[in-house]
BADRENSE-153760 format. One line per field, with one value per residue (C-alpha): residue in three letters; z, y, x. Coordinates in pm, 1 decimal, decimal comma. Last residue first. Example, Ala and Ser with C-alpha at 12.3 -4.5 7.8 and 13.67 -1.06 7.14 Angstrom:
r <- [SER | ALA]
pz <- [714,0 | 780,0]
py <- [-106,0 | -450,0]
px <- [1367,0 | 1230,0]
REM end
This chain:
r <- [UNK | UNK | UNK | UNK | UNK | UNK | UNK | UNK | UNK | UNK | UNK | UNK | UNK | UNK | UNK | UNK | UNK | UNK | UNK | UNK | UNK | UNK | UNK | UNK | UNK | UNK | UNK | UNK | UNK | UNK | UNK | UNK | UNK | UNK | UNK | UNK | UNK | UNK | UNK | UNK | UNK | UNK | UNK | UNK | UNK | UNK | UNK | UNK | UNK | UNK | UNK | UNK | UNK | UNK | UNK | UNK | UNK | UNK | UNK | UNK | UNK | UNK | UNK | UNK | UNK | UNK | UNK | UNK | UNK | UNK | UNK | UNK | UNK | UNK | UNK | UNK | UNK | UNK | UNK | UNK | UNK | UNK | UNK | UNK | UNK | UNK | UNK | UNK | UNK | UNK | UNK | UNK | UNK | UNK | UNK | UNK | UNK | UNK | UNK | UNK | UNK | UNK | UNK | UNK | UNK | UNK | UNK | UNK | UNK | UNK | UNK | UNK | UNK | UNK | UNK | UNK | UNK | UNK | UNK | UNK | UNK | UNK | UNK | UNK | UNK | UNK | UNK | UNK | UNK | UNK | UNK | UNK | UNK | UNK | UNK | UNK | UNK | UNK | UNK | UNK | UNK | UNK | UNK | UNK | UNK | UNK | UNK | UNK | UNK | UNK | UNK | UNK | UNK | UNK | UNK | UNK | UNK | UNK | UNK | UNK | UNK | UNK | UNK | UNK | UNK | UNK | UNK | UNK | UNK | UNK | UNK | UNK | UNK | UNK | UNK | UNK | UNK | UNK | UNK | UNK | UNK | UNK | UNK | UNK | UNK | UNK | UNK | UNK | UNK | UNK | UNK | UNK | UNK | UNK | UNK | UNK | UNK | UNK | UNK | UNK | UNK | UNK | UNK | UNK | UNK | UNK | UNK | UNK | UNK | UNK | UNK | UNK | UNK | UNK | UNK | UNK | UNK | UNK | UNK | UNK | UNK | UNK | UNK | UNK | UNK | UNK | UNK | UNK | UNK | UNK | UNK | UNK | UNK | UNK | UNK | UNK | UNK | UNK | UNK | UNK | UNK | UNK | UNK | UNK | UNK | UNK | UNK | UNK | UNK | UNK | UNK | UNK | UNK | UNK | UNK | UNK | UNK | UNK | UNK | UNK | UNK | UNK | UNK | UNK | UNK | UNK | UNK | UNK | UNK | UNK | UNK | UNK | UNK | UNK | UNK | UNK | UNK | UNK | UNK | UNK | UNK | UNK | UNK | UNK | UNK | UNK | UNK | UNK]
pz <- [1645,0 | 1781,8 | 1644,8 | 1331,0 | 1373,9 | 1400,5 | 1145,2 | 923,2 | 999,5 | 971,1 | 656,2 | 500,7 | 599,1 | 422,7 | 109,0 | 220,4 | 158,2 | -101,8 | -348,2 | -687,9 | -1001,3 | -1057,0 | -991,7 | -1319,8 | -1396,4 | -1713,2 | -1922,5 | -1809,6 | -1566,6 | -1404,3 | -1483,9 | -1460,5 | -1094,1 | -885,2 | -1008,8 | -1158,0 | -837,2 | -468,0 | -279,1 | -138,0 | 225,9 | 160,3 | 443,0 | 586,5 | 825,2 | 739,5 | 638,2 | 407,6 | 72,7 | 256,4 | 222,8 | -110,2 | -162,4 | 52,3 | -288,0 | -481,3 | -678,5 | -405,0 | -342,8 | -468,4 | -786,0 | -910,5 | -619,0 | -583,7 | -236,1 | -122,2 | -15,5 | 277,9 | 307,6 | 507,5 | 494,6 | 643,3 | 584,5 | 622,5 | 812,1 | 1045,8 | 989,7 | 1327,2 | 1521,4 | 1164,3 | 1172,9 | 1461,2 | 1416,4 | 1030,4 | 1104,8 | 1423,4 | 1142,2 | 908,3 | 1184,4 | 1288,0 | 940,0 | 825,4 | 744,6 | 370,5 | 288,3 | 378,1 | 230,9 | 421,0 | 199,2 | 148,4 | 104,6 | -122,4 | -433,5 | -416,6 | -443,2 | -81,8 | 32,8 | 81,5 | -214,6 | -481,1 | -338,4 | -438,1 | -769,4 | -912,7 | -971,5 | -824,6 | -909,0 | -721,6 | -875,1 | -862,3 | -735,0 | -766,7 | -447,6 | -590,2 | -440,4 | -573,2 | -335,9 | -153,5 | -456,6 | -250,9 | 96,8 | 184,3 | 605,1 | 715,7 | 1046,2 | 1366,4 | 1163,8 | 1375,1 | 1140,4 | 1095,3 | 875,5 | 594,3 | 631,5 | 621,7 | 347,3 | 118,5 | 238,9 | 124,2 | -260,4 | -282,0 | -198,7 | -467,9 | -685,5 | -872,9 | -754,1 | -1009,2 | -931,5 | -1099,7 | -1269,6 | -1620,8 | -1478,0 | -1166,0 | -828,3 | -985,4 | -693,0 | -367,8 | -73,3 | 275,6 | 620,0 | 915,7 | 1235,1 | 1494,5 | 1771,9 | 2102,5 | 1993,4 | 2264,4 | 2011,8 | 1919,8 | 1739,6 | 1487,1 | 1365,3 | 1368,7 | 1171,2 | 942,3 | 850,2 | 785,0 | 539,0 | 334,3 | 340,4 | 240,3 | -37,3 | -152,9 | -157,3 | -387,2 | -619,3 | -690,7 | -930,1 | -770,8 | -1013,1 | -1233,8 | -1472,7 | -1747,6 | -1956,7 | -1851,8 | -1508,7 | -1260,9 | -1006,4 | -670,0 | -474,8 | -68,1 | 244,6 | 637,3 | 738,4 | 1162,1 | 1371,0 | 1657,4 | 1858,9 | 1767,2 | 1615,4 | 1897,1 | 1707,9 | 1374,4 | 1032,8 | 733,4 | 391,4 | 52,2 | -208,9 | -498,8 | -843,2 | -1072,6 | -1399,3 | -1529,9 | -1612,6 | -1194,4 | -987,4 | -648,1 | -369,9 | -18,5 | 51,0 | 408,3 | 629,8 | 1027,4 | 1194,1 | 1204,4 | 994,3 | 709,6 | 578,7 | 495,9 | 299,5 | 105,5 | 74,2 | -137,0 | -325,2 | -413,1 | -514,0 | -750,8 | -886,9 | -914,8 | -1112,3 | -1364,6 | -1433,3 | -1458,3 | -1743,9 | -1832,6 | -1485,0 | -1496,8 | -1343,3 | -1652,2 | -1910,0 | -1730,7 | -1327,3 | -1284,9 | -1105,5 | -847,3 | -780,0 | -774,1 | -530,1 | -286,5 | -320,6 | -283,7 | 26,0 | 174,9 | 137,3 | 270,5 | 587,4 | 815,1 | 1097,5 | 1452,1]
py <- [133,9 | 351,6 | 105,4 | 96,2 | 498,2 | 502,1 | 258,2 | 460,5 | 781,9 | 619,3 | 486,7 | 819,4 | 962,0 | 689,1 | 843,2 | 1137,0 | 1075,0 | 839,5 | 1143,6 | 888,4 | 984,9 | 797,4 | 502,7 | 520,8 | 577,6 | 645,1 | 339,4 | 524,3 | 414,2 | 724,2 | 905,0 | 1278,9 | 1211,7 | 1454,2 | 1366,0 | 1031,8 | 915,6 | 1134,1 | 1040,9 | 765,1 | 580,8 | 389,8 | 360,0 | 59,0 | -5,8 | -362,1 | -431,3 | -702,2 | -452,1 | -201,5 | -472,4 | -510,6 | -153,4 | -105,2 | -300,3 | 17,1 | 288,3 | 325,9 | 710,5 | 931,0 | 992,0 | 817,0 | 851,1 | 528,0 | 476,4 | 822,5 | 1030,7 | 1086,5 | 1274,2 | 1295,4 | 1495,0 | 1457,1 | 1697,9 | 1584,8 | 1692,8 | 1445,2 | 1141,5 | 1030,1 | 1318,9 | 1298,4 | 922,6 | 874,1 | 1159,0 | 1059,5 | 685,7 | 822,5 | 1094,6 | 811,9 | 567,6 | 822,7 | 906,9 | 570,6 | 617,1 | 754,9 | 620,6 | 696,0 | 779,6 | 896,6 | 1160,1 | 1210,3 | 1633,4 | 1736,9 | 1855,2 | 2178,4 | 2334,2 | 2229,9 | 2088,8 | 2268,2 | 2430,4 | 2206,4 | 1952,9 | 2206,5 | 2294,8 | 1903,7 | 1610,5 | 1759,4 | 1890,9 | 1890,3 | 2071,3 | 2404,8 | 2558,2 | 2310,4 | 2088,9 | 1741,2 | 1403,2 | 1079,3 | 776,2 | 657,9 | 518,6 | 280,9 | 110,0 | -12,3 | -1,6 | -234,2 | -221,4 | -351,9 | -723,3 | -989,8 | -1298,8 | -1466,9 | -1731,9 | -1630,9 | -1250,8 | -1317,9 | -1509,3 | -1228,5 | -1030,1 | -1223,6 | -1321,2 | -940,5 | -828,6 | -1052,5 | -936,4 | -1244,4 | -1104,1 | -799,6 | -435,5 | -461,0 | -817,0 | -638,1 | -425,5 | -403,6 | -508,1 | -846,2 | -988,4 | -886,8 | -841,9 | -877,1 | -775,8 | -928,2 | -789,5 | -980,8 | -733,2 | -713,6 | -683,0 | -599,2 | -408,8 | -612,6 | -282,7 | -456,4 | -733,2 | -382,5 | -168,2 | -458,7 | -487,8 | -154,9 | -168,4 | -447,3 | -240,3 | 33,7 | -153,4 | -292,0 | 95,2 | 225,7 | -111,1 | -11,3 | 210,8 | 472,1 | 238,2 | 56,4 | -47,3 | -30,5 | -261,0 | -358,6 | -230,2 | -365,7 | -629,0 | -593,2 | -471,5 | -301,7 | -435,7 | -368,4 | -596,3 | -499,9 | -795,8 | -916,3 | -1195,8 | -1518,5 | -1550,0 | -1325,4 | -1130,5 | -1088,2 | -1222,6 | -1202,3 | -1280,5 | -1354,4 | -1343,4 | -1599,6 | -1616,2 | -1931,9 | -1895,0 | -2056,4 | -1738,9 | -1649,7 | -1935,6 | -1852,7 | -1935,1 | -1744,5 | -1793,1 | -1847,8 | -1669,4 | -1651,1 | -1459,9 | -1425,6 | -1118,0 | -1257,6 | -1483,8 | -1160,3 | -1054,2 | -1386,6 | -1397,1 | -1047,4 | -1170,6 | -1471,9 | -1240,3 | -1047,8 | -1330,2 | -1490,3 | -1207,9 | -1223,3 | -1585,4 | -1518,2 | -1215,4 | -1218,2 | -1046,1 | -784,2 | -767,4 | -625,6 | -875,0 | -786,2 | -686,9 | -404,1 | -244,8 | -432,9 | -507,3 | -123,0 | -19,7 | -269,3 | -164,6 | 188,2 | 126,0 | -68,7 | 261,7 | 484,5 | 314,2 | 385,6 | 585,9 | 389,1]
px <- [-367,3 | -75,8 | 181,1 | 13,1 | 14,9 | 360,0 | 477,1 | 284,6 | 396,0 | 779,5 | 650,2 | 562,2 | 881,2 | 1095,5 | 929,8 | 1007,6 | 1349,1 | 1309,4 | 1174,4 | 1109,5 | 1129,0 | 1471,7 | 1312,5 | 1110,4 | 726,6 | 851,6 | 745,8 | 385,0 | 112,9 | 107,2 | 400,4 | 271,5 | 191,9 | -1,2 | -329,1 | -268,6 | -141,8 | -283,3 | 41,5 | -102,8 | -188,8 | -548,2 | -766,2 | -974,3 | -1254,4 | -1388,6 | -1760,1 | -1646,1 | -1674,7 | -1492,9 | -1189,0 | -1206,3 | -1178,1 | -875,6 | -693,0 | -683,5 | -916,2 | -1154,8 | -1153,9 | -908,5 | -1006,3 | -1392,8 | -1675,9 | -1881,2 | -1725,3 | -1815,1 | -1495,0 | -1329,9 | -1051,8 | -690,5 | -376,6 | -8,4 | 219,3 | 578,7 | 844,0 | 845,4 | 638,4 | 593,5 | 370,6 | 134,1 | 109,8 | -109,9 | -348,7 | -363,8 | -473,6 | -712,7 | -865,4 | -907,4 | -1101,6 | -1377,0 | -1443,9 | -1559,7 | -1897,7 | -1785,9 | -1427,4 | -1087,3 | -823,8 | -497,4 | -302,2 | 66,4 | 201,5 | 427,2 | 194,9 | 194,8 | -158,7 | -267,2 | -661,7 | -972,8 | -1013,3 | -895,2 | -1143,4 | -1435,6 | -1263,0 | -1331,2 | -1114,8 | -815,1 | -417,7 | -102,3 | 187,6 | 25,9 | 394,4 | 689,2 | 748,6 | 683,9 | 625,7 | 616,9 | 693,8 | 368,9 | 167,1 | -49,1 | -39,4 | -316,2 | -358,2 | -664,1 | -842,2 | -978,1 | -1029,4 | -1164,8 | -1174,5 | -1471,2 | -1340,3 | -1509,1 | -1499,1 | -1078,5 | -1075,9 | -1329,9 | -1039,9 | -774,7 | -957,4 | -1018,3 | -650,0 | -582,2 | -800,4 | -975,2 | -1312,0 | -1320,0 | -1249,1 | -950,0 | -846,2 | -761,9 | -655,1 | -425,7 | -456,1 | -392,6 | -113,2 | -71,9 | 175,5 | 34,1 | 178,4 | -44,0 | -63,5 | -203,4 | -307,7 | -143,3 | 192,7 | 470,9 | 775,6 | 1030,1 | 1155,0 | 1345,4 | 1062,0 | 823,7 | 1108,9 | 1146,4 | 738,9 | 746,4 | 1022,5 | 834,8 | 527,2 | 736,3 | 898,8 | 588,7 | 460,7 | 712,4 | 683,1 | 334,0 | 269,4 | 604,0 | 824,5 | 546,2 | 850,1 | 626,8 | 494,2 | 110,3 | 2,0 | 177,1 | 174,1 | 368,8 | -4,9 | 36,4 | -154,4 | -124,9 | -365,3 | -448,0 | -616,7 | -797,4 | -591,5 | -612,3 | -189,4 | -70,9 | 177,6 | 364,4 | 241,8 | 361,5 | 175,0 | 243,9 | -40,3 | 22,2 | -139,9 | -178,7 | -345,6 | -645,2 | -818,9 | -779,5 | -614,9 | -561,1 | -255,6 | -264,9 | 145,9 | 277,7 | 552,3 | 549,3 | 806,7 | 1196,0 | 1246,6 | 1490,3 | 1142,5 | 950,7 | 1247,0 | 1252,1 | 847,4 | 868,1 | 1175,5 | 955,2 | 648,1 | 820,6 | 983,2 | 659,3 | 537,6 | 830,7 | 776,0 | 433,7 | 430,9 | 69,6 | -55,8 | 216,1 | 557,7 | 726,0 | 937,3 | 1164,3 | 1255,7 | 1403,4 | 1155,3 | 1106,1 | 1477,8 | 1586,1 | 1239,4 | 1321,0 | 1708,2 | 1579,7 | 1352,2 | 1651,7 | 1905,9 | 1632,6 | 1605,4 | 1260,1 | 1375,2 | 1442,2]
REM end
């Protein structure tokens, strides 16, 4: 059961066309965002609720899904619907809400036996101003989670998973010893892992390599305190509970020429293997 283009695109479409931009400032907008995220959660038959938080006196919603046991140990498969500032934020983030939302459909379609919880979040203030500060969403839910001594076995973040480019020395790197060890085109995706966590981002890539067809799945870890690739989305918050935790991406500012541009547009997007990325995904949190 292949992850469906046609729904990524019409997750993508409504995302991104969506003014004044999905940013922190623009509420109305954000809560759309976040009510068309609850509304697809709600189609698949399982558990819906909101994780409310105020940040500058302002009202921010996570919306979470949840499918299996309700004590048992649990997977977060994660992905951010703000942007940053005015722009469209096409691959930055609405690419990965719409294949966190299509991963959550392919498990409510597969009926698959669940022995883990599994909980699908969508979060608000990944971006700046509120990165790398407590009112992240993704910090507020993880800081929830330590709290209520939740058994985590791991955390998925989806991030930047639609931008892909086959031209020669399309892929770039923070420093030449990177750029040796990894491709010069920039078509393949990337598991992220941290420092001390090696074991669990080879079992992510292991798992979704077999699923994700024709695509080239790499993996890295990097130091936390490393800039690049290493803790620049909402996995971050969950390192910071003592929680193994990747991040899924298609490397951002260094492949991507729209980062955090007006023309970070859907039209820049590969859906194809953007649908591949979720089938590896789907596969290894069905592995996991």
């Amino acid at each position: 059961m292949p992850a469906d283009q046609s729904r990524l695109h019409a997750d993508v479409a409504f995302l991104t066309n969506l003014h004044p931009a999905r940013n922190c400032h623009n509420l109305q907008s954000l809560n759309k965002a976040a009510d068309y995220i609850k509304g697809c959660f709600e189609k698949l038959q399982t558990t819906v609720s909101e994780q409310a938080f105020l940040a500058d006196g302002r009202r921010y919603r996570n919306i979470i899904a949840s499918f299996g046991p309700p004590e048992a140990e649990r997977l977060i498969v994660g992905a951010h619907y703000d942007v940053c500032g005015d722009q469209p934020g096409a691959d930055d983030n609405a690419s990965a809400v719409a294949g966190l939302l299509e991963t959550a459909r392919l498990l409510h379609l597969s009926r698959a036996p669940l022995r883990h919880r599994i909980d699908f979040v969508a979060y608000a203030n990944e971006e700046p101003p509120y990165f790398a500060t407590e009112h992240m969403g993704s910090a507020v839910h993880a800081r929830a989670l330590h709290a209520a001594k939740a058994k985590v076995r791991g955390m998925l973040c989806y991030e930047m998973i639609g931008y892909f480019s086959d031209e020669p020395n399309s892929q770039s790197f923070p420093n030449e010893a990177l750029a040796q060890l990894y491709p010069s085109t920039g078509n393949f995706i990337v598991v992220v892992g941290k420092t001390g966590q090696e074991a669990f981002t080879q079992q992510v890539q292991a798992l979704m390599q077999p699923h994700a067809g024709t695509l080239d799945v790499q993996r890295i870890n990097l130091p936390e305190a490393l800039g690049g690739l290493a803790g620049l989305s909402d996995h971050r918050n969950y390192w910071a509970q003592g929680y193994n935790a990747v991040m899924i991406n298609d490397t951002s500012f260094l492949r991507n020429p729209h980062y955090h541009q007006k023309s970070d547009t859907i039209e820049t997007l590969d859906f194809p293997r953007m649908a591949q990325v979720v089938d590896g995904a789907f596969g290894a949190l069905l592995g996991l």
